[in-house]
C-alpha atoms as an extended CHARMM CRD file, in Angstrom:
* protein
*
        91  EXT
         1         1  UNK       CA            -20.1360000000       23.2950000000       11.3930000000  PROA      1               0.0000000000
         2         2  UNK       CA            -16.2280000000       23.8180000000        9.9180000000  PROA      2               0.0000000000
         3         3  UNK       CA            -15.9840000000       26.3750000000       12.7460000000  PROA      3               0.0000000000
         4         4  UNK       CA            -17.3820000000       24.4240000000       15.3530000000  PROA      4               0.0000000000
         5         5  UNK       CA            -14.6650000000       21.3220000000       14.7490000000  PROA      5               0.0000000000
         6         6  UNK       CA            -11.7460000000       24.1030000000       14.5330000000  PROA      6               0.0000000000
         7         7  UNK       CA            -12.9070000000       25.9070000000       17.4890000000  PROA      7               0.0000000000
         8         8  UNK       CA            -12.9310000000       21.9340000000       19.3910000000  PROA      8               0.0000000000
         9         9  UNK       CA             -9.7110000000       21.0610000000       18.2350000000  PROA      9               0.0000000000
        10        10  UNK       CA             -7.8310000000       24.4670000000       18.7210000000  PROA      10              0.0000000000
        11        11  UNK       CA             -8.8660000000       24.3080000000       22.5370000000  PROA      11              0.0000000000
        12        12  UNK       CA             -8.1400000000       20.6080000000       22.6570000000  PROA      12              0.0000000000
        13        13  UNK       CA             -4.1790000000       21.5280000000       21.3590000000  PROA      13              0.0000000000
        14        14  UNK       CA             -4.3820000000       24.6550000000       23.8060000000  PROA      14              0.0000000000
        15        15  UNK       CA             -5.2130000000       22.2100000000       26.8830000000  PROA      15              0.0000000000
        16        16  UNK       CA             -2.4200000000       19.5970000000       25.3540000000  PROA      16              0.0000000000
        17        17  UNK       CA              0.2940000000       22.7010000000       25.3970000000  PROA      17              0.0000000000
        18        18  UNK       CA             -0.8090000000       23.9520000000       29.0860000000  PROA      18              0.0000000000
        19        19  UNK       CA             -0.9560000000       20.4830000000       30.8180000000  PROA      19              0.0000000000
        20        20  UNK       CA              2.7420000000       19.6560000000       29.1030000000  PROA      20              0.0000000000
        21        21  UNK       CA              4.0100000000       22.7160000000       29.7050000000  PROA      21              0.0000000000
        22        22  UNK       CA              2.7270000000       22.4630000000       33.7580000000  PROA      22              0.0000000000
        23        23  UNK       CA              4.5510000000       19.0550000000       33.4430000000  PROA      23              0.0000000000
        24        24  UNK       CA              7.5820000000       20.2010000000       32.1390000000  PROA      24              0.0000000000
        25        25  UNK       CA              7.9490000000       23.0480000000       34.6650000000  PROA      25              0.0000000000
        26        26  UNK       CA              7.5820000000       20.5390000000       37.1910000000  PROA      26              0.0000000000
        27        27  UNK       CA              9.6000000000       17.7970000000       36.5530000000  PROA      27              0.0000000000
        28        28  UNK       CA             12.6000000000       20.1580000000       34.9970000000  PROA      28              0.0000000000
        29        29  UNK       CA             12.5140000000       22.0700000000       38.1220000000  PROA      29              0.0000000000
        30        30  UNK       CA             12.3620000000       19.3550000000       40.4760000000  PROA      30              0.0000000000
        31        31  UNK       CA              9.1060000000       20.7820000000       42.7020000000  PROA      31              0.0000000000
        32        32  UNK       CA             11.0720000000       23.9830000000       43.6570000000  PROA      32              0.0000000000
        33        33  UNK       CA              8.5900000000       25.6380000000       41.1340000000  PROA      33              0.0000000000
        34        34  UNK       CA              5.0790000000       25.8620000000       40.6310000000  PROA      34              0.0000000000
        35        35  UNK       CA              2.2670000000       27.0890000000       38.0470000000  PROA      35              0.0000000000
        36        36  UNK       CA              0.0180000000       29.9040000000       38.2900000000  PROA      36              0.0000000000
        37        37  UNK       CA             -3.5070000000       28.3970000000       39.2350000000  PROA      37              0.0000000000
        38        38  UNK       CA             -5.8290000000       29.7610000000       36.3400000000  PROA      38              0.0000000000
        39        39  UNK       CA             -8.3310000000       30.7210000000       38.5670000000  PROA      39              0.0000000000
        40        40  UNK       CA             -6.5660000000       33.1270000000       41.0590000000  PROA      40              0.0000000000
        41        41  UNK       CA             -4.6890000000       35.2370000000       38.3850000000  PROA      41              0.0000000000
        42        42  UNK       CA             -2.3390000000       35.7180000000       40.8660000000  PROA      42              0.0000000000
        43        43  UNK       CA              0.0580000000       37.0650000000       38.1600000000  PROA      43              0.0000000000
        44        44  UNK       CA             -2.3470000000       40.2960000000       37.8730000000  PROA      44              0.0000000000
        45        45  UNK       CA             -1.4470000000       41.1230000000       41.8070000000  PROA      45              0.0000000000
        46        46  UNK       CA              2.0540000000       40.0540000000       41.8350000000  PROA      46              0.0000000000
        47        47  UNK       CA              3.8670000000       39.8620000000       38.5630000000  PROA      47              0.0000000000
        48        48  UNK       CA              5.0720000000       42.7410000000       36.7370000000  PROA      48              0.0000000000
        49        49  UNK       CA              2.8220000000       43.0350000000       33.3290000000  PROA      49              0.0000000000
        50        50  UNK       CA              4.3680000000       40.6140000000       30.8800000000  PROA      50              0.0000000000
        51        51  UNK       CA              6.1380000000       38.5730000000       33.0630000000  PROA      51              0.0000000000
        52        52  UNK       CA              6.3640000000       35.1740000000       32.5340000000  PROA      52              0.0000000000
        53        53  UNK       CA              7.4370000000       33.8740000000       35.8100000000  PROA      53              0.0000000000
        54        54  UNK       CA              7.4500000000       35.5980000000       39.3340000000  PROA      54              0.0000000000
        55        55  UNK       CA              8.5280000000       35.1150000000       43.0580000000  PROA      55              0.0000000000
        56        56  UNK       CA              5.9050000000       34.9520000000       45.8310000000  PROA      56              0.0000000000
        57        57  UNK       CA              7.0040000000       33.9800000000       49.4120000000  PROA      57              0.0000000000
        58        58  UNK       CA             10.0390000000       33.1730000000       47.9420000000  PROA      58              0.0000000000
        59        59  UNK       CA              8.9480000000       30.7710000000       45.7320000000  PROA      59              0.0000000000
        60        60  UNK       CA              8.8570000000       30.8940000000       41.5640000000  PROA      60              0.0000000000
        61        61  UNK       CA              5.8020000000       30.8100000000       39.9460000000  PROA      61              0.0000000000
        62        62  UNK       CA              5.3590000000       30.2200000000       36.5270000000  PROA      62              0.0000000000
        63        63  UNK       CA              2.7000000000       32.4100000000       35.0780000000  PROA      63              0.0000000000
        64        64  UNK       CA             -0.1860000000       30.8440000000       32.3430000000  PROA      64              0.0000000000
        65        65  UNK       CA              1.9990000000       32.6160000000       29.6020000000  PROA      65              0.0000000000
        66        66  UNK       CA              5.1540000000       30.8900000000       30.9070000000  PROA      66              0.0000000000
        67        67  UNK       CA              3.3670000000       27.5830000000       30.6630000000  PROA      67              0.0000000000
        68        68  UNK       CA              1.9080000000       28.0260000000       27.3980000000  PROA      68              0.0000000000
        69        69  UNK       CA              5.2040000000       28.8130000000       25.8180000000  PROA      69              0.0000000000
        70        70  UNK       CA              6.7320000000       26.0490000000       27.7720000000  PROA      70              0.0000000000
        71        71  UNK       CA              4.4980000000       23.5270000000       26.1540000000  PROA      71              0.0000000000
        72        72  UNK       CA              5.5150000000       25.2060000000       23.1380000000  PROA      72              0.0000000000
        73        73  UNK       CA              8.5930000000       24.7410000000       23.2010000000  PROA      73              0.0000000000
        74        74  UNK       CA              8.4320000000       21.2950000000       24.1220000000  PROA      74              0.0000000000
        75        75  UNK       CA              6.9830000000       20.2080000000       20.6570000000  PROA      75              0.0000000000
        76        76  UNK       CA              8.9210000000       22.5900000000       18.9780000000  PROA      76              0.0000000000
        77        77  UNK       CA             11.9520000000       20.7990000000       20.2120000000  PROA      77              0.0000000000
        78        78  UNK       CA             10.5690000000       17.5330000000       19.5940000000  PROA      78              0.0000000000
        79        79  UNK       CA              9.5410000000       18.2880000000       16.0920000000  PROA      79              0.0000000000
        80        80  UNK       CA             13.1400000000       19.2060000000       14.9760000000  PROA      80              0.0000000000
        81        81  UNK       CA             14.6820000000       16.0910000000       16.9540000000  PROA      81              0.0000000000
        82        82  UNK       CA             12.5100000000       13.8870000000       14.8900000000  PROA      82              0.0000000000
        83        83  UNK       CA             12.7370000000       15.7660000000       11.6450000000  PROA      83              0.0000000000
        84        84  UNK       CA             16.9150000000       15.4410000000       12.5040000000  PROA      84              0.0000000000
        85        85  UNK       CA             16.6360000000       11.7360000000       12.6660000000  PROA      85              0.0000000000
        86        86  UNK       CA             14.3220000000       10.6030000000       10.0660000000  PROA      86              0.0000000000
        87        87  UNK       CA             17.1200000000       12.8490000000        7.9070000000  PROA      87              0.0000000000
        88        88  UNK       CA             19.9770000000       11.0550000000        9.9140000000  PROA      88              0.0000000000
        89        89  UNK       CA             18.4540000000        7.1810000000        9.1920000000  PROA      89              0.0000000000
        90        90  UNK       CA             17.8470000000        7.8700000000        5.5020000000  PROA      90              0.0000000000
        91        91  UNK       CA             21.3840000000        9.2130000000        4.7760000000  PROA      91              0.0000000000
């Protein structure tokens, strides 16, 4: 049952990372980018292997890696700001 509940809330935070990360790559790039639908794989056919963003008609696409560490980031960065200022309000 343990595994179940870990197994439910790993994909839950995996979700979480994608859809921020698909937000951030959006909003930071203004609409000139997009994300790689998760269906196509269109990073398979187009993208050299690795690659976490590519150009297609001569637009950049952010590949489901690229997005994933995107989201990652995010938090990351976010974690740090607010461990800074909890420091920075009890000095």
């Amino acid at each position: 049952m343990t595994d179940l509940v870990v197994a439910v809330l790993w994909s839950a935070v995996d979700v979480l990372l994608i859809a921020t990360g698909v937000l951030l790559v959006r909003a930071l790039s203004l609409g000139r980018w997009r994300t790689e639908d998760a269906r196509n794989k269109e990073a398979r056919m187009f993208a050299p292997a690795g690659a976490l963003s590519f150009r297609r008609d001569g637009q950049r696409v952010v590949t489901a890696t690229g997005v994933y560490i995107a989201g990652s980031a995010f938090y990351a960065v976010l974690a740090v700001l607010l461990v800074g200022l909890s420091q920075a309000a009890s000095a």
